[in-house]
Backbone as CSV, one residue per row, in Angstrom:
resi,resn,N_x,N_y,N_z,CA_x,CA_y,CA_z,C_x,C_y,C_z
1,UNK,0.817,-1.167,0.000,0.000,0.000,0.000,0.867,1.238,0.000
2,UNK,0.574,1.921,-0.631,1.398,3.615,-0.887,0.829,4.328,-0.285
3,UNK,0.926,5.188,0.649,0.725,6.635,0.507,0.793,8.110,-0.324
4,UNK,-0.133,8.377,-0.504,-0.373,9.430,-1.304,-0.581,10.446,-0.423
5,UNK,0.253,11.467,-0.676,0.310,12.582,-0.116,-0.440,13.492,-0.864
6,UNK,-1.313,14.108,0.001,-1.936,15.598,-1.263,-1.730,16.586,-0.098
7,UNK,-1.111,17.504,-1.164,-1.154,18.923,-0.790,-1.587,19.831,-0.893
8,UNK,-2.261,20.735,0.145,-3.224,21.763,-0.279,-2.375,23.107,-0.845
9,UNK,-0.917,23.111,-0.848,-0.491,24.390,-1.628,0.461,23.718,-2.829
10,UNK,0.096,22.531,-3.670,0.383,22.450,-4.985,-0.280,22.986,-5.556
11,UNK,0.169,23.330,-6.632,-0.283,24.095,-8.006,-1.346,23.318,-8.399
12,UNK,-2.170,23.834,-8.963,-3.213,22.425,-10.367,-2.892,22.786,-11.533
13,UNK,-3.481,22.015,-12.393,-2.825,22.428,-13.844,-4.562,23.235,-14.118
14,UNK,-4.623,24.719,-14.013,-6.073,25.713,-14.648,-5.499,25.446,-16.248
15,UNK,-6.763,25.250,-16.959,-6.695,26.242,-18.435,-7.267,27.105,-18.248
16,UNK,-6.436,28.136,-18.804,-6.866,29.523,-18.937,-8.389,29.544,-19.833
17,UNK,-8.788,29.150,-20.735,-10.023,28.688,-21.316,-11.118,29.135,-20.433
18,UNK,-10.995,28.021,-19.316,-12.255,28.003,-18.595,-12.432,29.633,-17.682
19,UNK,-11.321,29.924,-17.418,-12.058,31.306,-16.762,-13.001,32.666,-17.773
20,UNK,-11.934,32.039,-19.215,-12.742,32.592,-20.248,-14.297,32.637,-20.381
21,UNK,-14.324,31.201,-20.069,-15.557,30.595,-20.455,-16.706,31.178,-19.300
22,UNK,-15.929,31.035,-18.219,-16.899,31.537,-16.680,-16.998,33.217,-17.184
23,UNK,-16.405,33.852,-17.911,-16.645,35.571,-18.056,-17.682,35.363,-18.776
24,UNK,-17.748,34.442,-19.902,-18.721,35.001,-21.230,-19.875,34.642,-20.287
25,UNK,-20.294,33.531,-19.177,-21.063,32.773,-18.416,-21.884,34.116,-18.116
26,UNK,-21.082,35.041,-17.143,-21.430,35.970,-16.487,-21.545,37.196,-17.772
27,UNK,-21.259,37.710,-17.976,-21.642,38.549,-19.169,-23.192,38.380,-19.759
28,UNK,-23.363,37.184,-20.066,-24.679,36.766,-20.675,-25.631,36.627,-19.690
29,UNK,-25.292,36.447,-18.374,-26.184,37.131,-17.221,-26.471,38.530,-17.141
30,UNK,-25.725,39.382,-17.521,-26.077,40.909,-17.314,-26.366,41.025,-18.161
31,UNK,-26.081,40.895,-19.745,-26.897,41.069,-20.622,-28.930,41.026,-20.479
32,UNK,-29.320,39.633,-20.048,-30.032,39.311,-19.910,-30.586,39.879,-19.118
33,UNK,-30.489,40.348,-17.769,-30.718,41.437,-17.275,-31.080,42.408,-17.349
34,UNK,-29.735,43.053,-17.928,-30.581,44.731,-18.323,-31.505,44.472,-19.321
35,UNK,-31.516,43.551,-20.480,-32.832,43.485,-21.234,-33.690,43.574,-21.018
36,UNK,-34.212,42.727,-19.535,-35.352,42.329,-18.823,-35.914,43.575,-17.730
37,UNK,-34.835,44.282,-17.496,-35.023,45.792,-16.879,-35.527,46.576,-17.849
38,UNK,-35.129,46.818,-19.099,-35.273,48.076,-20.424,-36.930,47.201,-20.612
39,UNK,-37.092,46.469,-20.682,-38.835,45.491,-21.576,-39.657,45.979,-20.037
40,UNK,-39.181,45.646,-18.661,-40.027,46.229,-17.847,-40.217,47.451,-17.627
41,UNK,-39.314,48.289,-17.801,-39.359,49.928,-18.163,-40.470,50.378,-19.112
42,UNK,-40.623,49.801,-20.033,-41.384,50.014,-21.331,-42.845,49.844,-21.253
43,UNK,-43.206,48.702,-20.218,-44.459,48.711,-19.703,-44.959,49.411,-18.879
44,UNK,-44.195,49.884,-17.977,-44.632,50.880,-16.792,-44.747,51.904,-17.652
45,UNK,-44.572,52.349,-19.008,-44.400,54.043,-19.013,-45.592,53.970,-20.724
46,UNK,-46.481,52.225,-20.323,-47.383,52.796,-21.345,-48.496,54.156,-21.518
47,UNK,-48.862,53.789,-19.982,-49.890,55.418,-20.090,-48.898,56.911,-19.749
48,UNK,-49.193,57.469,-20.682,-48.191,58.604,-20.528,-48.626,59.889,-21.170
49,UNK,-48.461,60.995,-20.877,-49.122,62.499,-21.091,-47.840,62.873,-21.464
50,UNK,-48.111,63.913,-23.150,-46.659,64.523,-23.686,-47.388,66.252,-24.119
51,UNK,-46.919,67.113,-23.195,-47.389,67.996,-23.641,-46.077,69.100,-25.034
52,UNK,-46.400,69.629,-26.005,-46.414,69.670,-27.420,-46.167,71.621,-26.856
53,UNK,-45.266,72.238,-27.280,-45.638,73.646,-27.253,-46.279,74.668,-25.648
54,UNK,-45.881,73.898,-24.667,-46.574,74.380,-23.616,-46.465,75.938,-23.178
55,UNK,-47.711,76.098,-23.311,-48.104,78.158,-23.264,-48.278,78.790,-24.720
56,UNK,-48.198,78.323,-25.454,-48.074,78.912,-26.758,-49.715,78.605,-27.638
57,UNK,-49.918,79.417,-28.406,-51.068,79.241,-28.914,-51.458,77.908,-30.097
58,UNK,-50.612,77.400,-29.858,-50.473,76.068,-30.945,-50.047,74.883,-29.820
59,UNK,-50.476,74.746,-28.649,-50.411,73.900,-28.176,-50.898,72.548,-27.985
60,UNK,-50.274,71.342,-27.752,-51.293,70.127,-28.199,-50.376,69.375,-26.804
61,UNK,-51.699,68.799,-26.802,-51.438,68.084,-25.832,-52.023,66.332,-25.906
62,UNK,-50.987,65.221,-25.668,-50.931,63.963,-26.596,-50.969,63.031,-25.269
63,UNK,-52.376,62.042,-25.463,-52.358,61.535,-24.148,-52.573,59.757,-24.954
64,UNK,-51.587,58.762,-24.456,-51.279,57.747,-24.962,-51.612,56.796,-23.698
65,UNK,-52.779,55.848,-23.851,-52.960,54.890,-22.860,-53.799,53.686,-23.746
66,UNK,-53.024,52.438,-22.868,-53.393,51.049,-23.110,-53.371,51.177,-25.131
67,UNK,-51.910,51.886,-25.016,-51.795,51.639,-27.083,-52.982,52.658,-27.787
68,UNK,-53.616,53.537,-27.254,-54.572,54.438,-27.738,-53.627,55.572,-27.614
69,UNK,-53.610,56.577,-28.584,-53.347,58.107,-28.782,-53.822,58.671,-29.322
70,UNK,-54.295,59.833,-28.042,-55.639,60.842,-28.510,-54.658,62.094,-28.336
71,UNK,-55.279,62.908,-29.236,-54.569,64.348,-29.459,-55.284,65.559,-28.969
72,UNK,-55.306,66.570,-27.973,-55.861,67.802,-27.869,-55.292,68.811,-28.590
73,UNK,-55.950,69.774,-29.147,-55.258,70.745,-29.526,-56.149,71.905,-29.121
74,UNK,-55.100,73.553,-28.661,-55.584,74.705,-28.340,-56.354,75.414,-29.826
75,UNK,-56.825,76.203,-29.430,-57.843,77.261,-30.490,-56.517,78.220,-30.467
76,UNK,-55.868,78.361,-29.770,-54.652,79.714,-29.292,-55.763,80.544,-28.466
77,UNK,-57.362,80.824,-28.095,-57.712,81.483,-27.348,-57.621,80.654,-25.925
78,UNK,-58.577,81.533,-24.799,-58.818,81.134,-23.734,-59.758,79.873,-23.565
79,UNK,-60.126,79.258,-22.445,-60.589,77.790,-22.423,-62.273,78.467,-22.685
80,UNK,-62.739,77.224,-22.976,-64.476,78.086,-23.136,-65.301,76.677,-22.631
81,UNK,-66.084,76.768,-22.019,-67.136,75.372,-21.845,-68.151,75.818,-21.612
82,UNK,-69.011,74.979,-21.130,-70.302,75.245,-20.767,-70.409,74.920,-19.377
83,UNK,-70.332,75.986,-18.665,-70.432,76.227,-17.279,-70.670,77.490,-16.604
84,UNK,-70.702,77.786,-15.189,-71.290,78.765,-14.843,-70.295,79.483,-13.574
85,UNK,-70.115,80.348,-13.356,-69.422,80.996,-12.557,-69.775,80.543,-10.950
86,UNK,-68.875,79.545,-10.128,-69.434,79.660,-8.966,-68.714,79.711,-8.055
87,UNK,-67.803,80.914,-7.659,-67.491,81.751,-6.326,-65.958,81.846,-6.585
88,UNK,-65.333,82.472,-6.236,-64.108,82.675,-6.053,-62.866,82.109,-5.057
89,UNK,-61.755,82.028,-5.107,-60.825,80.844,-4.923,-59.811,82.154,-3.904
90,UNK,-59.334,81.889,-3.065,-58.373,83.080,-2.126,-57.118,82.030,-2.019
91,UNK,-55.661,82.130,-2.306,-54.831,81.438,-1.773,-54.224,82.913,-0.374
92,UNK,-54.508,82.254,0.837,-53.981,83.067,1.803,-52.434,82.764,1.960
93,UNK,-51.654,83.608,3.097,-49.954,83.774,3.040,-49.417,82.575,3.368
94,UNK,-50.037,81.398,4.481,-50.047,80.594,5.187,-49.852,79.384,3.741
95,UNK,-50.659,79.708,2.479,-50.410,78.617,1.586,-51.696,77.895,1.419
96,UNK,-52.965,77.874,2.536,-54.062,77.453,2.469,-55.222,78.262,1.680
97,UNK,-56.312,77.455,1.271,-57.157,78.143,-0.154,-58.550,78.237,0.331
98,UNK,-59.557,79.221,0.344,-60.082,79.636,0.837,-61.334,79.994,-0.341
99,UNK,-62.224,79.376,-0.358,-63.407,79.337,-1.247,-64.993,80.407,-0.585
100,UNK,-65.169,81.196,-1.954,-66.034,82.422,-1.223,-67.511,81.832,-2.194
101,UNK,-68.059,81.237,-2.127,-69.085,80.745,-2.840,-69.875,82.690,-3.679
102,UNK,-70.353,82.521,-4.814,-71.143,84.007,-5.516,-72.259,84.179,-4.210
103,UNK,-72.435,85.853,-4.584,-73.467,86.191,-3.357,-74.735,85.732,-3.972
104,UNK,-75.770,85.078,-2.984,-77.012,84.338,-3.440,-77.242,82.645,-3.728
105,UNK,-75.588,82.186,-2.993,-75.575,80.729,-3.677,-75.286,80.444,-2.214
106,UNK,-76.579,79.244,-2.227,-76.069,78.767,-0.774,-75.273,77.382,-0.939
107,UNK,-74.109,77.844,-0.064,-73.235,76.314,0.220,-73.903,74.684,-0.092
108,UNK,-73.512,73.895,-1.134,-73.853,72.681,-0.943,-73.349,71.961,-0.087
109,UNK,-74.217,70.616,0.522,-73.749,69.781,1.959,-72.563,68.794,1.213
């Protein structure tokens, strides 16, 4: 019977190859990765508001949700609807807003 001695500070014979091989390993992990980061990025930012010219009389405003894009566009005048004047708006120094309902309109509950 022989003894075989092993030593834990001999050399081994590495090919250089394989550490090669362990980089491309890891590489194609981060690749894969950030791909999978950029494709989840892309979904979170389907609904999204792009405003076009903002303040200007040619303004448009482009609202894109669930793959639909609808377009607003300004007249270049002021806003106009069909509605009615009801009371006036106070921002006081403090930063808080302060609502004066028109004289003759009583407060709704």
């Amino acid at each position: 019977m022989s003894a075989r001695r092993i030593s834990i500070l001999a050399e081994e014979d590495d090919d250089p190859m394989l550490s090669a091989v362990n980089l491309v390993d890891v590489f194609l992990v981060l690749v894969v990765a950030l791909l999978t980061a950029v494709a989840l990025q892309q979904q979170s930012h389907a609904d999204e508001t792009v405003i076009r010219n903002p303040g200007q009389p040619g303004m448009e405003i482009i609202v894109r949700k669930d793959g639909q894009e609808i377009k607003y566009r300004g007249n270049g005048g002021n806003a106009e609807g069909q509605g009615e004047r009801a009371g006036v708006a106070y921002k006081m120094k403090d930063g808080s807003i302060i609502y004066v309902p028109e004289a003759g309109e009583a407060p709704k509950p």
